[in-house]
C-alpha positions in Angstrom: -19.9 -20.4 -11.5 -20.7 -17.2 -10.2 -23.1 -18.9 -7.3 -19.4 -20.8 -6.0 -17.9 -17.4 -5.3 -18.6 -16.0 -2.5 -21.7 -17.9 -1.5 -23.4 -16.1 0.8 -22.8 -12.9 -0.9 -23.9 -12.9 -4.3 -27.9 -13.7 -3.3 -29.1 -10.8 -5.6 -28.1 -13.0 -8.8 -29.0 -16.6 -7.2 -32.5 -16.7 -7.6 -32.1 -15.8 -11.1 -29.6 -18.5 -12.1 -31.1 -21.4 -10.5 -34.3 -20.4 -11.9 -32.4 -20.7 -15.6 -31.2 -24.2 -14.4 -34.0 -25.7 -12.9 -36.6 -24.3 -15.5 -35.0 -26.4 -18.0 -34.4 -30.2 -18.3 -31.4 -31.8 -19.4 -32.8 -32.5 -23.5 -33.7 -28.0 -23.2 -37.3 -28.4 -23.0 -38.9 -27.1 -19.8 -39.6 -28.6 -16.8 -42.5 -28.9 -15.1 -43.4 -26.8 -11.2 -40.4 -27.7 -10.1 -39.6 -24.5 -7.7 -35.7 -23.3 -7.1 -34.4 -23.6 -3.8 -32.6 -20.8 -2.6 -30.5 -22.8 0.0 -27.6 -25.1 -0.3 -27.1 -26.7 3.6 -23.8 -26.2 2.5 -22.6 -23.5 4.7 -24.3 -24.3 7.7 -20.9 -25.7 9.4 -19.7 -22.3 9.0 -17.5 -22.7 5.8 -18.3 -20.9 2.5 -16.3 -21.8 -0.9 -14.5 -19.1 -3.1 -14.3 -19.1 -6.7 -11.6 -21.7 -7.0 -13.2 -23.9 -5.0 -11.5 -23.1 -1.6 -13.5 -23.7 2.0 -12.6 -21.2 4.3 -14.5 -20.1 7.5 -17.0 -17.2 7.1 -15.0 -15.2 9.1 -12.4 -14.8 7.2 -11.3 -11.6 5.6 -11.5 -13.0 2.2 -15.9 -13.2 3.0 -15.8 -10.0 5.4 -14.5 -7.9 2.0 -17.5 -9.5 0.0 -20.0 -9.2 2.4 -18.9 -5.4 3.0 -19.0 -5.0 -0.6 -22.5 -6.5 -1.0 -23.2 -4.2 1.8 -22.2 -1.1 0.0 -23.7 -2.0 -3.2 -27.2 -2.2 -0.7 -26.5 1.3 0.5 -26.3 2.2 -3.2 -29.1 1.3 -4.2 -31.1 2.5 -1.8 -29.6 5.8 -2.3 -30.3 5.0 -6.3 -34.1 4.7 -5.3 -34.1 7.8 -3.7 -32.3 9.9 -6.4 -34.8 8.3 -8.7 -37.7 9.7 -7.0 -36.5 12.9 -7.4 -35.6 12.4 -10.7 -31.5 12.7 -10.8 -29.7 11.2 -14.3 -27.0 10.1 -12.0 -29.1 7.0 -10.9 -27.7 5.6 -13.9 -24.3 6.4 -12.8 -25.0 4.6 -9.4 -26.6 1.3 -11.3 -23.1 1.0 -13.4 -21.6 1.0 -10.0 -23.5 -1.9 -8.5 -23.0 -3.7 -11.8 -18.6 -3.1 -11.5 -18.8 -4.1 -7.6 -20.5 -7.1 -8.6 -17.0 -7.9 -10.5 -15.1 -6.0 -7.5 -17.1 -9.0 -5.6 -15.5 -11.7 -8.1 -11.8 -10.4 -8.1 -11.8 -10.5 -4.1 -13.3 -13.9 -4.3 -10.9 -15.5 -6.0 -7.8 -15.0 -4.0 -4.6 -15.0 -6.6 -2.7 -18.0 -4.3 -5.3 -20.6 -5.3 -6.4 -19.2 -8.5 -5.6 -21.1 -12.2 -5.2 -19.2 -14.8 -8.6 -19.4 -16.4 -9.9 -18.3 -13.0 -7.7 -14.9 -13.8 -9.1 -14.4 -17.2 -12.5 -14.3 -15.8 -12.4 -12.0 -12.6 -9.6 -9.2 -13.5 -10.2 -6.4 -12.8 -8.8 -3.5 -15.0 -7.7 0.8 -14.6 -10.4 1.7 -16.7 -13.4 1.3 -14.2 -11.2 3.8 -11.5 -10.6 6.4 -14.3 -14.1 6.3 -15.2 -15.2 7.7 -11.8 -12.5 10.1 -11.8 -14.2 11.6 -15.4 -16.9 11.6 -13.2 -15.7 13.4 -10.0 -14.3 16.2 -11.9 -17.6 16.8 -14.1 -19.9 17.2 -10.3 -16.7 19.4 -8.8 -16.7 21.8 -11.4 -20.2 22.1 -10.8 -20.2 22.2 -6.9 -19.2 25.9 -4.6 -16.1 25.9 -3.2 -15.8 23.6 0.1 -15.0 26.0 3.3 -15.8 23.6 6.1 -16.4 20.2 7.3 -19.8 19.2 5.6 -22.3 16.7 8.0 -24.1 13.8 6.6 -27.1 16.0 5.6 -28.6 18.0 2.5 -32.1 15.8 2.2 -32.6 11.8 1.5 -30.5 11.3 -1.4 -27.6 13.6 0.1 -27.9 11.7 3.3 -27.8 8.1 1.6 -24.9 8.8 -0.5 -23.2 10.4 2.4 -24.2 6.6 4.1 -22.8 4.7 1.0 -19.7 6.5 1.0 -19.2 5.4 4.9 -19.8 2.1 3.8 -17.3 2.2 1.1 -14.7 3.6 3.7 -15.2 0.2 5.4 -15.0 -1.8 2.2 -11.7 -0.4 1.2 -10.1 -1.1 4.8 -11.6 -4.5 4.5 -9.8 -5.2 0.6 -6.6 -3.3 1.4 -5.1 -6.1 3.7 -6.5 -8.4 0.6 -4.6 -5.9 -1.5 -1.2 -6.2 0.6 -1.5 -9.7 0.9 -1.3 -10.1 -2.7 -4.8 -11.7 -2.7 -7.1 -9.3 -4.6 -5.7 -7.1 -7.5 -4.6 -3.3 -6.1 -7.3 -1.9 -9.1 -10.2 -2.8 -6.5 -8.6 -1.0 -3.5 -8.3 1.7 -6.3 -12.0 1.8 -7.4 -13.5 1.6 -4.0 -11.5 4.6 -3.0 -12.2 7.0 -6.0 -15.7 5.3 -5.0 -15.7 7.1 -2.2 -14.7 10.0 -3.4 -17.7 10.1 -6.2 -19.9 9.2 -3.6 -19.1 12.4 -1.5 -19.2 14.5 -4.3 -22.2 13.3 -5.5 -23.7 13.4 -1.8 -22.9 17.6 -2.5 -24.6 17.6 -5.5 -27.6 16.4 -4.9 -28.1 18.2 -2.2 -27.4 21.4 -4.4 -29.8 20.5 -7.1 -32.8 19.6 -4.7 -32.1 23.1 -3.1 -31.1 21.2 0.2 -29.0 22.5 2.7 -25.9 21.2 4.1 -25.1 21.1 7.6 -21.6 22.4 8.6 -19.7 20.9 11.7 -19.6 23.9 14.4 -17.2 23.3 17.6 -18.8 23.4 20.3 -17.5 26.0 23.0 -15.3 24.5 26.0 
């Protein structure tokens, strides 16, 4: 089911499930080297499906929000890999993320005019995720010197690549809000990816802080 929404964003869990499906013969004993295909042919007239089985063209918003999203969630991790290498607990943080924009992903793809109910039950998306991040926020502020100027995309790898992510997210939240408005995506996403944002920044600070990084201020140039 998950594979229908949003085709040609959700590649990091297709491999996986058409392994499952294909490893497997009808009676549940395995089937013999018989290798998954990654691609459908399906989209290749320029329509992808949502969750509730709409074609639309892949240029419309509905796919520019989810490709945006699986952008961010790229950005993420790559930031992840580098916090990992320097070994920062908050990598776990930053994997939970990935995991809720997978369902941020799912709620945008199934846009509320053509959804059934059952397609509600299984891609809402709840409060609790948004005040999770703000727990979170407030635990690296309180921990963070007091912000005097306008801080520059800096402060080492990690710093840099959540500063990145946090761009990234900027775009993804202009890209749902319209969603939002339209009464197509539920306002708790639009709410998530901008406390994302928000986490992202802070945690940008931080890890520049605990590496012993410096972060570059913006300085005005004279006339």
């Amino acid at each position: 089911q998950q594979r229908v929404a949003g085709r040609d964003r959700g590649r990091g869990r297709l491999p996986a499930l058409m392994a499952r499906l294909c490893l497997h013969s009808p009676d549940g004993g395995p089937r013999s080297a018989r290798a998954p295909k990654i691609y459908t042919r399906t989209g290749d007239g320029g329509f992808s499906s949502t969750f509730t089985g709409e074609r639309r063209p892949k240029d419309d918003r509905i796919f520019e929000a989810l490709g945006t999203t699986d952008e961010l969630s790229s950005a993420i991790g790559l930031a992840s890999e580098f916090g990992s290498e320097k070994g920062h607990a908050f990598v776990e943080q930053l994997h939970k993320v990935q995991c809720m924009l997978q369902d941020v992903g799912s709620n945008i793809a199934t846009p509320l005019s053509s959804a059934r109910e059952a397609h509600l039950k299984r891609t809402s998306f709840s409060e609790k995720p948004v005040l999770e991040l703000e727990q979170w926020i407030d635990k690296y502020s309180e921990q963070l010197p007091p912000l005097r100027a306008f801080i520059l995309p800096s402060g080492g790898k990690s710093s840099a690549a959540l500063h990145f992510s946090r761009a990234v997210c900027r775009r993804a939240e202009r890209c749902v809000v319209p969603l939002v408005q339209a009464g197509e995506a539920d306002p708790n996403v639009a709410k998530y990816l901008n406390r994302l944002s928000d986490y992202l920044f802070v945690l940008a600070r931080y890890a520049a802080m605990k590496e012993g990084k410096e972060e570059k201020i913006y300085i005005k140039s004279e006339p």
